[in-house]
N, C-alpha and C positions, 0 to 999 in steps of 0.2 A: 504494500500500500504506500504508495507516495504521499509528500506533503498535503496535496490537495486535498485529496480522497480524505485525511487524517481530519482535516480542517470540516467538510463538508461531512465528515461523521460526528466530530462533537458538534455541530451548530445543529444535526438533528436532534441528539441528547440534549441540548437548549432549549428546544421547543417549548415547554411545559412553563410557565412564568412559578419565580422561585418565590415562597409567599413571605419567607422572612426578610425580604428587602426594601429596603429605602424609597419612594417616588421621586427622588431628588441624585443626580448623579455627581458625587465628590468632584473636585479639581482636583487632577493629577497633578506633581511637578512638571514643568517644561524640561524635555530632556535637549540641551543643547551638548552637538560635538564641538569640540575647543580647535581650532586649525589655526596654525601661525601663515598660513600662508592662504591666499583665493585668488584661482585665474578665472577671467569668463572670456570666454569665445564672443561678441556681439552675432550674431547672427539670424537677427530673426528679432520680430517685435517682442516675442514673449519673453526675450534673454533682459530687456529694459527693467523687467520690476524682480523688486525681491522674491525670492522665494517665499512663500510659505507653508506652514504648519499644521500638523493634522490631529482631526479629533475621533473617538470611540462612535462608530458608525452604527452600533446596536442599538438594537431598545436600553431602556436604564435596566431591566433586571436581565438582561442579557448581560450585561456591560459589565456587573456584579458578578455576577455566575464566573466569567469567561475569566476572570480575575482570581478566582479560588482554581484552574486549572493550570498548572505549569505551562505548555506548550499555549495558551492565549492571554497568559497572565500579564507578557509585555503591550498587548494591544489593547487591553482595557486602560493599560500606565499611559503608551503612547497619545494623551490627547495634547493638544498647546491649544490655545486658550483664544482664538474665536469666541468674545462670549458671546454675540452673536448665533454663531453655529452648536454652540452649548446650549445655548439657551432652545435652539430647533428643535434640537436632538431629544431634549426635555419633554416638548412640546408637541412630540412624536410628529413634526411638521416634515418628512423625510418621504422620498419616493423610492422603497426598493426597485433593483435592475435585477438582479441575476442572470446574468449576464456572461454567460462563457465562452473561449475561444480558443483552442490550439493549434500550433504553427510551428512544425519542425519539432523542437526541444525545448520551446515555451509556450506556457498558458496563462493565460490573463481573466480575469473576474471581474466584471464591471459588479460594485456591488448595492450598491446606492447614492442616488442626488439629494440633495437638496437646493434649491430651485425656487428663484422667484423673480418677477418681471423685468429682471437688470441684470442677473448674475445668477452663473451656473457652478454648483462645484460638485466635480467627479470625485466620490471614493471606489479606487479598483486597488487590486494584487497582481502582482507577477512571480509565477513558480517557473524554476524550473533544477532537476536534478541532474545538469550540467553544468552550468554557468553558474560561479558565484557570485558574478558582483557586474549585471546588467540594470540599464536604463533605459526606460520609454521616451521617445522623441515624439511629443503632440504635433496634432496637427489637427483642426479645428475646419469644416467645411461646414457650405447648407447640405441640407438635407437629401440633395440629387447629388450631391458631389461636384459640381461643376465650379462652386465657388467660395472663397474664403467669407464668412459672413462681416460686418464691421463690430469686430470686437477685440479685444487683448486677452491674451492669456497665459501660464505663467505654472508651473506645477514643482510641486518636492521632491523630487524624482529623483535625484541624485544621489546614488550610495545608501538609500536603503534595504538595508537586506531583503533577502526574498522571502516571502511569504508576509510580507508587514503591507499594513498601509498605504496608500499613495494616493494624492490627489494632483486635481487639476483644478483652478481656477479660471473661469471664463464669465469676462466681465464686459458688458454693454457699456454703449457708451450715449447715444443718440437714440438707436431706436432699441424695441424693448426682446425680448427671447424669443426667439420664433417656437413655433410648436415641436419643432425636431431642429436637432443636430448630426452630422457624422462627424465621429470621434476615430483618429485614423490613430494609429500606434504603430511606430519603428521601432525594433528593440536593435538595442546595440550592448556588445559586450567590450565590459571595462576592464576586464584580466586582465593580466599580464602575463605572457606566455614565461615560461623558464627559461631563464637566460636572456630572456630581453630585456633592452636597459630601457627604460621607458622615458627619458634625459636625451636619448641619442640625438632627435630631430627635434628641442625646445626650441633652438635659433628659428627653424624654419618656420616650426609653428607658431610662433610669435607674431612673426610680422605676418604668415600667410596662411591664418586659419580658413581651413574648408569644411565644408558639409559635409560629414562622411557617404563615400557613393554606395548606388546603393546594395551593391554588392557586400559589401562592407555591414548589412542588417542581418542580424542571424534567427526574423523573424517578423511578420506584418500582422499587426492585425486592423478590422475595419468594423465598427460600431456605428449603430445608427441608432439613436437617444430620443426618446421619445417623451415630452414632458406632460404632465398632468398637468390640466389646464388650471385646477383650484389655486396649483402653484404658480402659474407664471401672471396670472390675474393679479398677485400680491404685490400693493404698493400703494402711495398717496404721497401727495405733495400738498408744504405749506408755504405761501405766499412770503415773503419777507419783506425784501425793497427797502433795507435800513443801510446806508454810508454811516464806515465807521472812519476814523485818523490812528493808521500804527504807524509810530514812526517818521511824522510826517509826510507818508503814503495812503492815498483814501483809497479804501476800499468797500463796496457793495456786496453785499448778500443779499442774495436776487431769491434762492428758495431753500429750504431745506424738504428731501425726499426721503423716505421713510420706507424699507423694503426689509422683509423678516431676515436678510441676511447682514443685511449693512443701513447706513445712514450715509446721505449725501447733500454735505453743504457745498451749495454750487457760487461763485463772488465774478464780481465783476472789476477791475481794478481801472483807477481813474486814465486816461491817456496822459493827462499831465503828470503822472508820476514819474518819478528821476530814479523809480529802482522797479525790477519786476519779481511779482511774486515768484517762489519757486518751493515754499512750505510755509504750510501756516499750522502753530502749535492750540491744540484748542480740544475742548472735549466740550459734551452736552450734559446739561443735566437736569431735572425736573424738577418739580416744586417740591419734592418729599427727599430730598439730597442725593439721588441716587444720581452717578456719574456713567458716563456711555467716552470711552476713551476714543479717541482718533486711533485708526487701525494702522498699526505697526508692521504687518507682514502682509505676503503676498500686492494685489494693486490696493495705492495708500492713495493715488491723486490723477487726474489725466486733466491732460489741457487742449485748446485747439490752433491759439493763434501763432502763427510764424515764430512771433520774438520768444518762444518756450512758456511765456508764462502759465499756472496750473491754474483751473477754474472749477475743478468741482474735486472734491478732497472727502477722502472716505473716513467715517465711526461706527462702532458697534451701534447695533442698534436697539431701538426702545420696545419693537413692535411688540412683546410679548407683558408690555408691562401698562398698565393703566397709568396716564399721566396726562393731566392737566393741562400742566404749565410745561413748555421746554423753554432752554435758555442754550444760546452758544456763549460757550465760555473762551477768548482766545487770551494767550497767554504768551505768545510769543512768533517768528515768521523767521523766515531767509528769506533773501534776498539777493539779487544780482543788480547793481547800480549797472548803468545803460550806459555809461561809459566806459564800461569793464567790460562790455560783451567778446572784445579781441584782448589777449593780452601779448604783446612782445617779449621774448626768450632769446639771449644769444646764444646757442648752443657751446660753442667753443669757448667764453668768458662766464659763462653764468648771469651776463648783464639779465633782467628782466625789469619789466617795469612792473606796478604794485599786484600784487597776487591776492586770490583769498586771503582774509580774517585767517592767521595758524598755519599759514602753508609758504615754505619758505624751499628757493631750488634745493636740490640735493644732488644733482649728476647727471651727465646725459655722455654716452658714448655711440660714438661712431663707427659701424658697422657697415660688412659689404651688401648688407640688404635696407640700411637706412641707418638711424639715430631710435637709444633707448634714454628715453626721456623720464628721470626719476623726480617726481615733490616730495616733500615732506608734510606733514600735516597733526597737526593736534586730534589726539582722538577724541570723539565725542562724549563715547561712553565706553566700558571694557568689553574685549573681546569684539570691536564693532570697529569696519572699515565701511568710508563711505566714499564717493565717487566726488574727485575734485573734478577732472575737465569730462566736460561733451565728448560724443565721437565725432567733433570736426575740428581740424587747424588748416592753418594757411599759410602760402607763401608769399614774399614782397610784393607780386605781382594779386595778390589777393584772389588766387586759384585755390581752389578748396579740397578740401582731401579727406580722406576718410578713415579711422583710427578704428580697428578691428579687434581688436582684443587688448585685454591692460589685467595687470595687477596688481595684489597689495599683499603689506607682509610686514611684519613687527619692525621697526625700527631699531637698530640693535642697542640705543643709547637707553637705560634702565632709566625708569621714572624717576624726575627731582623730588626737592623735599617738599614741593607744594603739591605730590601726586599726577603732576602731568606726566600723559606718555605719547607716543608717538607713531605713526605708520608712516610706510611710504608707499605712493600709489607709483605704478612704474607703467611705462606707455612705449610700446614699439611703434613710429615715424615711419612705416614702412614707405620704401620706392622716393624717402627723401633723404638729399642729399647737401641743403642747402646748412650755412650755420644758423642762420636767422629764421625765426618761426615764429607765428600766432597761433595762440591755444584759444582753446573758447570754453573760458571757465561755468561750470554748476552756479557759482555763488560767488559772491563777495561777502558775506557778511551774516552773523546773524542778530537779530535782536529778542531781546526780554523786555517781556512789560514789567515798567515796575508794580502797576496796578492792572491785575486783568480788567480787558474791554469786552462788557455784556453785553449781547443782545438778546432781549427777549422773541421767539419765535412763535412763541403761541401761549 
């Protein structure tokens, strides 16, 4: 009996609801892995947002049961904290799929959505008792196959062992969930054969990361997602239309949306501002003090216009809570001043002109496939790297180019005595050759309110 088989034998022994259990499902710890080092490939819209984190896809006395059993005792621990998606899972607000598929030497489990008029999020498995250490490559179509729908999406897929969790996140943006999805699945395998040195080609892959061909998949699969309509119906919007002054930069909150997965405060920012939003720090919360935080993982914000700025920024949400009164609470924003959008770099001197708030040159070397262009930067918070430049810079001739992959990685200097530490994000220049360069920095800045600025929303 393989893994599977094991798996879809105890969930039949689950069947029976266990009578001495709780109606309320615990909060696990967040199990975070610690890495002193992260490369990302860009390649694709869904590489743009953080990953996120996954939560206990059972019923609550499922979720209990499966936790007193060794072999599902990590998947009931495995939740991170969507209370949002807690709060569904509670609320028994959840579409089972059942859903299976075999392809060569792996199997996949579509096993449940959760689903509402803006946002879709997959929980599947991938088995298989060859491969130890593959990942699923989304891929997101309508429903006929013919076309990519207008949405983002973004999944945890990386390095989780097999037979665990995994999702996808797939988030609307303008218009609302269609009735169906296809859900296309690449697997690719991440071993390392024996005696391969997996260091050998980092040069090339640096500056010339590719889509692996598809030759190179050790397995396809093709899903077609069918949503219940109760779900995708879910949602409402409340009117706002209040200008606030952060920073002296005005900003409008035009609405706030309200969908059982997420909350969306949508802003408008004035054209005469001299900085452009790029975060806005802020949580909600209701007349009775309960707080609905701004979402940290997976998509946190999308924007539409040219100059990057972000106009509609995700919270957990309320949907499941009776409330009155709501209030947005903002507490703080980044920003990129508008005369910072290019920044000049001597490669060969170090000259540059003023960089982000904390971020200061650290190296750049000349190589026969371009320049490795390293910042420095203050970290935010521990264990947390965050993305100083865009993927665009340019040359004197103001020809644009395209930055493909970057990393980050401890800085080797140990925290002073006031506790600051450090990373450095590193950038391969590929197909450049010049010494002089413009980057086009995330941010210049951030600010704290000394006094958070309220708006009442309902």
């Amino acid at each position: 009996m393989n893994r599977l088989e094991e798996y879809d034998a105890l969930l039949q022994e689950l069947e029976s609801p266990v009578t001495q259990l709780e109606h309320t499902l615990e909060r696990a710890e967040k199990r975070r892995s610690r890495k002193n080092y992260v490369w990302k490939h860009l390649l694709g819209v869904a590489a743009a947002f953080t990953l996120f984190v996954l939560l206990v896809n059972f019923s609550v006395p499922v979720a209990y049961a499966c936790a007193q059993i060794p072999v599902l005792r990590e998947l009931a621990e495995a939740v991170t904290f969507s209370s949002s998606l807690t709060d569904a899972v509670k609320n028994e607000y959840v579409q089972p799929m059942n859903l299976m598929k075999t392809d060569r030497k792996v199997s996949v489990k579509v096993e449940y959505l959760i689903v509402d008029q803006k946002q879709v999020n997959v929980f599947y498995r991938l088995y298989s008792d060859v491969y130890e250490d593959i990942n699923a490559e989304p891929r997101v179509l309508s429903a006929d196959g013919s076309s990519p729908p207008p949405c983002t999406y973004g999944s945890n897929d990386w390095h989780v062992p097999n037979g665990e969790l995994r999702s996808i996140n797939i988030d609307f943006v303008e218009e609302n969930v269609p009735e169906s999805l296809r859900l296309k699945l690449r697997i690719r395998n991440n071993s390392v054969s024996a005696g391969e040195d997996p260091t050998a080609n980092i040069e090339e892959d640096m500056f010339y990361p590719q889509a692996p061909l598809d030759e190179e998949y050790i397995a396809e699969f093709d899903f077609l997602l069918e949503f219940d309509p109760q779900f995708t119906a879910a949602g409402k919007e409340i009117m706002v239309n209040q200008t606030v002054e952060l920073e002296r930069q005005k900003l409008t909150i035009k609405n706030v949306e309200i969908y059982p997965t997420h909350m969306r405060v949508n802003v408008v920012d004035d054209r005469k501002n001299t900085a452009i939003l790029k975060r806005l720090d802020f949580y909600i919360e209701t007349d009775y003090g309960m707080k609905f935080e701004a979402v940290s993982e997976g998509v946190t914000a999308t924007g539409f216009d040219e100059d990057g700025s972000l106009e509609s920024f995700r919270a957990e949400s309320s949907w499941f809570y009776d409330a009155d009164k709501l209030k947005v609470v903002i507490t703080g924003a980044e920003w990129l001043k508008k005369d910072m959008e290019k920044i000049y770099i001597n490669l060969e001197t170090g000259e540059t002109e003023a960089l982000p708030e904390g971020v200061t040159f650290y190296s750049a070397e000349k190589l026969k496939s371009g320049w490795i262009l390293k910042l420095k930067a203050v970290r935010r918070k521990e264990n947390h790297f965050h993305q100083i430049l865009t993927h665009k810079f340019y040359d004197a001739e103001g020809t644009e180019y395209e930055i493909r992959s970057r990393g980050c990685y401890d800085a080797d200097e140990e925290a002073g005595a006031d506790g600051v530490s450090y990373m450095i994000e590193e950038v391969p220049l590929a197909n450049f050759h010049d010494s002089e360069v413009w980057v086009a920095p995330n941010y210049s800045h951030e600010w704290i309110a000394e006094n958070p600025v309220v708006v009442v929303i309902r």
